[in-house]
C-alpha positions as CSV (number, residue, x, y, z in Angstrom):
1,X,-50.3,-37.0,-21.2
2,X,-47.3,-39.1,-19.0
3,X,-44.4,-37.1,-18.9
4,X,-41.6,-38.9,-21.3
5,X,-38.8,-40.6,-19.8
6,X,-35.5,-39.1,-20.6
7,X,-32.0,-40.9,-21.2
8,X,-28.6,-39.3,-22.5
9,X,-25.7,-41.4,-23.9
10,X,-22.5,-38.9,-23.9
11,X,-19.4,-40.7,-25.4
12,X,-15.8,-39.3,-24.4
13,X,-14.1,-37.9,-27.2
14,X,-16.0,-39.3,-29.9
15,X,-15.2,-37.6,-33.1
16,X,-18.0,-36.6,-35.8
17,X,-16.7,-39.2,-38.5
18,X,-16.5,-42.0,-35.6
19,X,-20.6,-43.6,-36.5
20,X,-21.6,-45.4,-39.0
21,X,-24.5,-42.8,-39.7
22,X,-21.9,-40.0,-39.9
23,X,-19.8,-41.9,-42.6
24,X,-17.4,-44.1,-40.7
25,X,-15.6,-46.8,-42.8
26,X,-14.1,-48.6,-40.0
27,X,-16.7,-48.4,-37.2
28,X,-20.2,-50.5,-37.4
29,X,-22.5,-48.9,-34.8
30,X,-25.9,-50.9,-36.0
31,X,-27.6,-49.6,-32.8
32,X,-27.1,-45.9,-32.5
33,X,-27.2,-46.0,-36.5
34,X,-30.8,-47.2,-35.4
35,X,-32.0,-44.4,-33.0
36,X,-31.0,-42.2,-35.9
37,X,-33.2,-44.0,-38.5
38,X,-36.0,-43.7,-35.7
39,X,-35.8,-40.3,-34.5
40,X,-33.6,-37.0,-35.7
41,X,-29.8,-36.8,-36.6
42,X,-27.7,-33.6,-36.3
43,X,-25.6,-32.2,-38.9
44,X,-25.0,-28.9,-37.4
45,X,-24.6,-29.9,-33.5
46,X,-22.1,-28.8,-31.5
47,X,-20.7,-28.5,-27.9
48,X,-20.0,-25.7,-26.1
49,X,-16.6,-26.3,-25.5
50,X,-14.0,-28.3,-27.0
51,X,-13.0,-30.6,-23.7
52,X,-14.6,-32.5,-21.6
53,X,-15.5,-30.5,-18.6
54,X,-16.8,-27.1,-19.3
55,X,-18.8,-29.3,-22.1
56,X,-20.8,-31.6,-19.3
57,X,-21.4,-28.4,-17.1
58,X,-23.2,-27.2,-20.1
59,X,-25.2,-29.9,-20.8
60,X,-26.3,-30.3,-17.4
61,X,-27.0,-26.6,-16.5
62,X,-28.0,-24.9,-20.2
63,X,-25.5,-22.6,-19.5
64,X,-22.4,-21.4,-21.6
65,X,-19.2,-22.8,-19.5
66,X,-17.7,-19.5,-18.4
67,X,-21.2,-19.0,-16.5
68,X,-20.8,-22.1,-14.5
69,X,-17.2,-21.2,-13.8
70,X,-15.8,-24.8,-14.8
71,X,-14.2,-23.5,-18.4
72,X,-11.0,-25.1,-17.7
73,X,-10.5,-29.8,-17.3
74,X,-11.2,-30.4,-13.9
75,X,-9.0,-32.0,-11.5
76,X,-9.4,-35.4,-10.7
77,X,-7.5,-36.0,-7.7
78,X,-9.3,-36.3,-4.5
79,X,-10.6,-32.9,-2.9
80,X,-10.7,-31.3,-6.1
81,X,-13.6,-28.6,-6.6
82,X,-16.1,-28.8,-9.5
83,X,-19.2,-27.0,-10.2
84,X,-20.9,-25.6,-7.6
85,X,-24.7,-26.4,-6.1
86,X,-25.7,-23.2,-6.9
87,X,-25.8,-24.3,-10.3
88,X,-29.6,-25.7,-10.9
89,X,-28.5,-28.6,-13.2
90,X,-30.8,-31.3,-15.5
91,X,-31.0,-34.2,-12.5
92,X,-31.8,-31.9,-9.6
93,X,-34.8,-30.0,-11.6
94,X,-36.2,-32.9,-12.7
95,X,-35.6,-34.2,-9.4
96,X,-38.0,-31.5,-7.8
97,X,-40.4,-32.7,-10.6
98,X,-40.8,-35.8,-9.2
99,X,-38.6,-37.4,-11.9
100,X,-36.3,-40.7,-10.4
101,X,-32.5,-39.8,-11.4
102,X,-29.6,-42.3,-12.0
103,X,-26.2,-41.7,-13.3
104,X,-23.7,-44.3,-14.1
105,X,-20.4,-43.7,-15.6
106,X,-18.4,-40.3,-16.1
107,X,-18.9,-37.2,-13.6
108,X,-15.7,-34.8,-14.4
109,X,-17.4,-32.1,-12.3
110,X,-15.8,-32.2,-9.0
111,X,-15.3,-34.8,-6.4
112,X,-15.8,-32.9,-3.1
113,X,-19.0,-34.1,-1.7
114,X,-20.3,-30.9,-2.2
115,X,-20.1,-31.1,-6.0
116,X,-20.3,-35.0,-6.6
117,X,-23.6,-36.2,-8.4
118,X,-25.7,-37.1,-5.4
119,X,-25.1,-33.0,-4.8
120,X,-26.7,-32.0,-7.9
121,X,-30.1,-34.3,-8.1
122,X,-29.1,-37.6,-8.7
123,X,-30.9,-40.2,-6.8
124,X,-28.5,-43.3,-7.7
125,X,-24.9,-43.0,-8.9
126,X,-22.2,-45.4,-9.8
127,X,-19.1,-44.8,-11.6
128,X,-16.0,-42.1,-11.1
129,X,-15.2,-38.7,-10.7
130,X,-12.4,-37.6,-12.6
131,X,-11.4,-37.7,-16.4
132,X,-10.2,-41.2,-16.8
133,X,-9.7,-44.6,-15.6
134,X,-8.1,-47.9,-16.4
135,X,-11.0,-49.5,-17.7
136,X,-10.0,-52.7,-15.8
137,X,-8.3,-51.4,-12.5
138,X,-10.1,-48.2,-12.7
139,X,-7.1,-46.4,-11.5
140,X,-7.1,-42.5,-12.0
141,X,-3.6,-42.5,-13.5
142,X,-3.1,-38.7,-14.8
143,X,-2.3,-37.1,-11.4
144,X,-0.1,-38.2,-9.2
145,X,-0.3,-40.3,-7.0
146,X,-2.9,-42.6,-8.9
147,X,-6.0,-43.5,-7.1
148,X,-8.7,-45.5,-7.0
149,X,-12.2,-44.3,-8.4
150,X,-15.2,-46.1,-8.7
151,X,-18.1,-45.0,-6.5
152,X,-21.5,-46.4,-5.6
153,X,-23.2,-43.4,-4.3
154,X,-20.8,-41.8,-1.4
155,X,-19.5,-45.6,-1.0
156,X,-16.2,-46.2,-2.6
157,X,-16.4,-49.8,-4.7
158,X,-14.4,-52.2,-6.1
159,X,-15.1,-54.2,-9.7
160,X,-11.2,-55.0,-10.3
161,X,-11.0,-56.7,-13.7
162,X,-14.7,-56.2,-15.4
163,X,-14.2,-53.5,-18.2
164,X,-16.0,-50.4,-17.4
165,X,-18.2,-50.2,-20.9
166,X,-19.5,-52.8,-19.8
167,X,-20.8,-52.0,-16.2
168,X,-21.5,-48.8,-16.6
169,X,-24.3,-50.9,-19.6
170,X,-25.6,-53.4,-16.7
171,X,-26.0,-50.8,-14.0
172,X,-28.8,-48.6,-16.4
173,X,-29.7,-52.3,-17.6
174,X,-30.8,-53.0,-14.3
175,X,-32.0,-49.6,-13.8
176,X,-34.5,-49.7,-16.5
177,X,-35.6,-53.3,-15.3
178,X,-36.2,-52.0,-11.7
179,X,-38.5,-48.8,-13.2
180,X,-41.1,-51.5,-15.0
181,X,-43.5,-50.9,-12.1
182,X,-42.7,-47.3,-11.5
183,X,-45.8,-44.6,-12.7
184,X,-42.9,-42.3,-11.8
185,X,-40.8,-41.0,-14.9
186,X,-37.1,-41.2,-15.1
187,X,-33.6,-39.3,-16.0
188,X,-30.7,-41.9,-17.0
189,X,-27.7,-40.1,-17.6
190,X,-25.4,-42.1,-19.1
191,X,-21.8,-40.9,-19.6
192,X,-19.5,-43.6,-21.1
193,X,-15.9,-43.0,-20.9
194,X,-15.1,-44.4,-24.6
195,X,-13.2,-44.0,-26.2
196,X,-11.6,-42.0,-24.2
197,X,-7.8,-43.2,-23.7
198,X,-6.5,-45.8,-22.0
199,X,-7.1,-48.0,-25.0
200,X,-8.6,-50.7,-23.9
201,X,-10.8,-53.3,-25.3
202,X,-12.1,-56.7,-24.6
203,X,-11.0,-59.5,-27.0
204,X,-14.8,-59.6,-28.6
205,X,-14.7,-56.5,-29.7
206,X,-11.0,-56.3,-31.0
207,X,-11.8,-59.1,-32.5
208,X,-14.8,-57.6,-35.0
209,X,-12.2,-55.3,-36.5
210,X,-9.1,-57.9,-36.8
211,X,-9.1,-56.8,-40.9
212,X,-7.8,-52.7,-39.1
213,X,-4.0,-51.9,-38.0
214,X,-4.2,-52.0,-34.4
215,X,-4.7,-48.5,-33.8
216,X,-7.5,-48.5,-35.6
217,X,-8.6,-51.5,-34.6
218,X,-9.0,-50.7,-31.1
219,X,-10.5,-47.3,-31.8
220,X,-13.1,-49.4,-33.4
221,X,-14.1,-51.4,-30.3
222,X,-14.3,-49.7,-28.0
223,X,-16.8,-47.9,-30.2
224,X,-18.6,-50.9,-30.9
225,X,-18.8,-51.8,-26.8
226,X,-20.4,-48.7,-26.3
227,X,-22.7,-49.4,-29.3
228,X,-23.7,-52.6,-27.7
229,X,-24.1,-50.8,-24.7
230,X,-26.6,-49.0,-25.9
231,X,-28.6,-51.4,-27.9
232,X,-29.1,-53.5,-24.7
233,X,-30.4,-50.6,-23.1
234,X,-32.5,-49.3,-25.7
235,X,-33.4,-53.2,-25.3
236,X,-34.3,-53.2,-22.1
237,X,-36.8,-50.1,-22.5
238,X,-38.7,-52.1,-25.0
239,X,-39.3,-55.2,-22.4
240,X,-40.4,-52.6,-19.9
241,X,-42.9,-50.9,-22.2
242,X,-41.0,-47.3,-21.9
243,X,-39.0,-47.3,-25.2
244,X,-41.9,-45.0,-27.0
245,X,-42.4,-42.6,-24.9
246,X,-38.2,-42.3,-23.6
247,X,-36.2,-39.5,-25.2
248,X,-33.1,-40.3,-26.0
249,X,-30.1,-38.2,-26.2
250,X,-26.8,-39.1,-27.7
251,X,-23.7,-37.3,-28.2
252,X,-20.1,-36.8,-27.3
253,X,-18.6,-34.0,-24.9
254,X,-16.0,-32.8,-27.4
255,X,-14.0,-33.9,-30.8
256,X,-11.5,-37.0,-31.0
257,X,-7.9,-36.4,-29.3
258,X,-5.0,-35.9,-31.2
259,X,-2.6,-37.1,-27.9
260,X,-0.5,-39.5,-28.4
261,X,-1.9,-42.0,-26.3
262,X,-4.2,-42.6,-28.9
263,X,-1.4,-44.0,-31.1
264,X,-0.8,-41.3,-34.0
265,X,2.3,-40.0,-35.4
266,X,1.6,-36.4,-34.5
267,X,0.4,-34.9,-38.2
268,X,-3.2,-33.7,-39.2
269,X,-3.3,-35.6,-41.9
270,X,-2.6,-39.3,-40.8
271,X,-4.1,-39.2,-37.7
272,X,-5.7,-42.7,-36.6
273,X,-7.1,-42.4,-33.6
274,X,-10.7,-40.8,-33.4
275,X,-12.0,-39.2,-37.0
276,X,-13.1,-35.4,-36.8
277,X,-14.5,-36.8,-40.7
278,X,-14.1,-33.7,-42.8
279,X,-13.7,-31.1,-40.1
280,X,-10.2,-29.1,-38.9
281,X,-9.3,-29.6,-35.2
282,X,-9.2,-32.1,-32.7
283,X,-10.4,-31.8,-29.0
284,X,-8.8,-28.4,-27.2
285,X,-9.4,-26.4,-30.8
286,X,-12.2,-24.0,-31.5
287,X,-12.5,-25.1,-35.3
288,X,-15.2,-27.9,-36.1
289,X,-13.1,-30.8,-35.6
290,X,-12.6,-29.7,-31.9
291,X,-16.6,-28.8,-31.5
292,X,-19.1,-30.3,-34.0
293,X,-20.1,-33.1,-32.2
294,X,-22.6,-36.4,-33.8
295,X,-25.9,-36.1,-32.2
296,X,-28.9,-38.1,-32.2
297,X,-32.3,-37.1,-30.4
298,X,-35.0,-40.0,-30.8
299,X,-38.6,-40.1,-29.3
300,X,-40.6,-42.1,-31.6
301,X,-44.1,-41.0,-29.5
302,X,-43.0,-37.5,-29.7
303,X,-40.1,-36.5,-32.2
304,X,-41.4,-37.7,-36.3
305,X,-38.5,-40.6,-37.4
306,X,-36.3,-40.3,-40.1
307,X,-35.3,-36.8,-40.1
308,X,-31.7,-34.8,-40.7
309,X,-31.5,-31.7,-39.6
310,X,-29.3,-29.1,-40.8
311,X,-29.7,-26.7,-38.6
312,X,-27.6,-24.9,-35.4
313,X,-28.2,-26.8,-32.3
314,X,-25.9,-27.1,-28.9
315,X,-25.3,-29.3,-26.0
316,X,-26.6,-26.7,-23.5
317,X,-30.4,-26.4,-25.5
318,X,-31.0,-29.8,-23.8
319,X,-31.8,-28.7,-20.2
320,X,-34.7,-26.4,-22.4
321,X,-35.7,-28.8,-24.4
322,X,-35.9,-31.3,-21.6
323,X,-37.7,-28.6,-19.7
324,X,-40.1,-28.1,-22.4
325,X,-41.3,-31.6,-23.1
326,X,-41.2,-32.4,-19.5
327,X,-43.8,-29.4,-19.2
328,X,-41.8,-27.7,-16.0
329,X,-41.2,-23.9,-16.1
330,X,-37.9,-22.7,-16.4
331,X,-36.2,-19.3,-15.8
332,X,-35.1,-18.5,-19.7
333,X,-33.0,-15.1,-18.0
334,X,-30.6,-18.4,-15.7
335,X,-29.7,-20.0,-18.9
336,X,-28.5,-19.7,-22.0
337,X,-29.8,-22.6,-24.2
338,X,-32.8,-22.1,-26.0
339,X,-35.4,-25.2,-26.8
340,X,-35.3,-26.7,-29.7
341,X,-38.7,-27.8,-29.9
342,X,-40.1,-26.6,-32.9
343,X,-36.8,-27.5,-34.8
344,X,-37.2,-31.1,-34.2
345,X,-41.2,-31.7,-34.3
346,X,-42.1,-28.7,-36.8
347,X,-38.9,-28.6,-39.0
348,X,-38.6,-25.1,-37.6
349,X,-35.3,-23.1,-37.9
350,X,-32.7,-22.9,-35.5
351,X,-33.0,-20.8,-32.0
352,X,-29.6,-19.2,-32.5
353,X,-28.6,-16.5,-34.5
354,X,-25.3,-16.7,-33.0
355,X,-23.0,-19.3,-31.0
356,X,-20.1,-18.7,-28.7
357,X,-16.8,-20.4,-27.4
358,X,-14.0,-19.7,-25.7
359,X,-11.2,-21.7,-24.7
360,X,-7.5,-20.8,-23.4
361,X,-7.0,-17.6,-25.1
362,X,-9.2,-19.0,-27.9
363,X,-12.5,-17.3,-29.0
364,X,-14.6,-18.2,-31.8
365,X,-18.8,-17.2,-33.0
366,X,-20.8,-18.9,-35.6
367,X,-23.2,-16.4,-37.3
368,X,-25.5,-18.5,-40.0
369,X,-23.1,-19.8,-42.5
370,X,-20.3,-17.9,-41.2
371,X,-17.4,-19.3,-38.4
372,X,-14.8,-16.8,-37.3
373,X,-11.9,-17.9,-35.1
374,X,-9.4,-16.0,-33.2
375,X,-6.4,-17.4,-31.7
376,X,-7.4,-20.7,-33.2
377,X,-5.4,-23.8,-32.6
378,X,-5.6,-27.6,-33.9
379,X,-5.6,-29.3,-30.1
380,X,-4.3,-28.3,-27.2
381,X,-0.8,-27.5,-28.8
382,X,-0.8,-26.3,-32.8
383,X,-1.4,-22.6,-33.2
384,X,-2.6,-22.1,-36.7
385,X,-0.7,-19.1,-39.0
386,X,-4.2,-17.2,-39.2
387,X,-5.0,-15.4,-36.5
388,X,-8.0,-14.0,-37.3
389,X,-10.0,-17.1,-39.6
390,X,-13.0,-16.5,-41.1
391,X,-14.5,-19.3,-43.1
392,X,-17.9,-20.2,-44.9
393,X,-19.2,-23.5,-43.7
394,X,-21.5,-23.8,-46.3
395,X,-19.0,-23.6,-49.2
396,X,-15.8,-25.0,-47.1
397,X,-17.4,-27.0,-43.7
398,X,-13.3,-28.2,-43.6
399,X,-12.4,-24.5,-42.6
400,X,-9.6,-24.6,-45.1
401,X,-10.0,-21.5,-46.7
402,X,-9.3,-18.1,-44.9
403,X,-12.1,-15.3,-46.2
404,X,-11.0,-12.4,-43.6
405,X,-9.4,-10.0,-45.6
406,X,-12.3,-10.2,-48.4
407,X,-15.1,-9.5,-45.6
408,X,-13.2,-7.1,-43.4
409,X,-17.0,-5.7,-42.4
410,X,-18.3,-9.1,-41.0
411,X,-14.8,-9.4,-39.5
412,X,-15.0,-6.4,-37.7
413,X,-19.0,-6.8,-37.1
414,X,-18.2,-10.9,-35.9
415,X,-15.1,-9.7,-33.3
416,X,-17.5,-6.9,-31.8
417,X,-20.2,-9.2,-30.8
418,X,-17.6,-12.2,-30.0
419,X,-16.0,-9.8,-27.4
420,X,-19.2,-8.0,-25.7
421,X,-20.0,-11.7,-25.5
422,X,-16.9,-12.4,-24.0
423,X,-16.7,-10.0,-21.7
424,X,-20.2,-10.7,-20.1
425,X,-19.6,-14.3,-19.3
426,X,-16.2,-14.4,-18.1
């Protein structure tokens, strides 16, 4: 059999409630809604960490963050370390596969030659290093002094004035349409900064939502760019003849920001940037809002369409899975993701019995049904009263209600494990 093709679409602080298919009243996302009616959708997905670093170098690597040391945001500025080459990551084994790789769009994992994407497998890049841009200028504004970043490769470029959604979508456009004679498979990673902050949008899009109150309203399109983003991509498979046998990845690095440059008024419950849907938390927190993350995996030549799956899946069981369908061996004893093979073509159970994170000062485990948090905060800034929060996802997914002192058994059984874990990976 032809080895698939493989594409991911990671989103930058996307919330849970932020798709149509995940129960958004304000955003229309026709396309990705799509890939979910034609392959699997994720109830029970979640990233390893709840910001934006430590959550790509677990996608790309299958390990927890703390193994890849990048647990912390990276730097951005110019110089700044990332994650290191002795990391084998997605790109570079599929690489030695004889798999073409492309990135376009969002790196976050260093900008020292050393630990840029060309360093870690990618044949072609084009987009920036650090954690945001003007989408216009593509200025790195957060650390001083601002500079410049949009990259070609090693070969600094300039696109002043075309909005980045958009080129990031014609660069793997043009990818796709340059691999229709190509018997060699492909990995398109595709890392869209939306909607991360600035908020920025083209007048098209803002003007789909013109019924919302601005902050919404711009929330909304930006989504919707990256939705058309990827329905002319998934577009441009099907003229090629690839879309059957691609498999297509899509998620979001971490749960919608609760800073106030995305225009809220600083309380939980009238937030209107990003929508976490029913969960607690926003990115930086260790409850769900901060972690459980919309996921789509679609393959129609490979994965059965039209399935939800309720069971535990996280970012860093892609490099497996990838692995596994790709049919290259893999070290299980360097990673720490498992494949989620059988879960998505057998309706098998989940791989995990349990799920780590840790995040400043912040630990948390999810054991079946059962969440425990310690430390927990609601971002980067609101501590919680609970210390020690123990909740039943089944019967209260919102992590409302706090069952510690009725189960001090599990407590004391959950903490154990959550700190031998702890202590072996930092």
């Amino acid at each position: 059999m032809t080895k698939p093709n493989f594409i991911i679409f990671y989103c930058d602080d996307l919330g849970y409630g932020d798709l149509g298919c995940y129960g958004s009243e304000h955003v229309k996302t026709p396309n990705i809604d799509k890939l979910a009616e034609e392959g699997i959708r994720f109830t029970n997905w979640y990233s390893n960490s709840p910001v934006c670093s430590p959550s790509r170098a677990s996608l790309l690597t299958g390990k927890y963050p703390a193994r890849t040391e990048v647990d912390q945001i990276l730097s951005g500025k110019r110089g700044a370390a990332g994650l290191s080459a002795d990391h084998e990551t997605l790109p570079s084994k599929l690489k030695a596969n004889g798999y073409r790789t492309a990135m376009f769009g969002k790196w976050h994992l260093g900008t020292t030659p050393e630990t840029r994407p060309n360093a870690h497998g990618f044949d072609e890049f084009y987009g920036f290093h650090a954690g945001c841009i003007d989408y216009y200028s593509h200025i790195f504004y957060w650390e001083n002094p601002p500079v410049h970043d949009l990259w070609h490769n090693e070969e600094e470029v300039w696109n002043n004035g075309e909005y980045m959604t958009e080129l990031i979508t014609e660069k793997a456009v043009q990818f796709i349409q340059n691999e229709r004679e190509q018997e060699q498979p492909f990995f398109l990673y595709v890392p869209y900064n939306a909607p991360h902050y600035p908020m920025h949008a083209p007048e098209k899009y803002m003007e789909r939502f013109a019924h919302l109150p601005w902050d919404r309203q711009v929330m909304a399109a930006m989504i919707s760019a990256v939705d058309d983003g990827v329905g002319d991509i998934v577009n441009a498979l099907k003229r090629v003849g690839k879309y059957e046998d691609t498999m297509i990845f899509f998620s979001s690095d971490n749960g919608p920001s609760a800073e106030v440059r995305n225009w809220l008024d600083g309380t939980e419950d009238k937030y209107y940037g990003g929508s976490a849907g029913i969960f607690r938390g926003h990115k930086g927190s260790l409850f769900d809002g901060g972690t459980r993350e919309p996921a789509i995996l679609s393959c129609p030549s490979l994965i059965p369409g039209g399935q939800v799956s309720d069971e535990i899946g996280v970012m860093m069981d892609i490099f497996p899975t990838f692995m596994s369908f790709a049919d290259i061996s893999i070290d299980k004893e360097t990673i720490d993701g498992d494949t989620i093979v059988e879960m998505i073509t057998k309706n098998g159970k989940s791989p995990h019995d349990q799920v780590f994170w840790e995040y400043n000062d912040q630990l948390a485990v999810r054991q079946g049904k059962w969440k425990l948090v310690l430390n927990g905060k609601l971002d980067f800034e609101k501590v919680v009263e609970d210390t020690v929060h123990l909740s039943n996802l089944e019967e209260d997914p919102s992590e409302r209600n706090n069952l510690a002192a009725q189960y001090p058994e599990l407590v004391a059984q959950m903490k154990a494990d959550l700190h031998e874990w702890y202590e072996s990976v930092k």
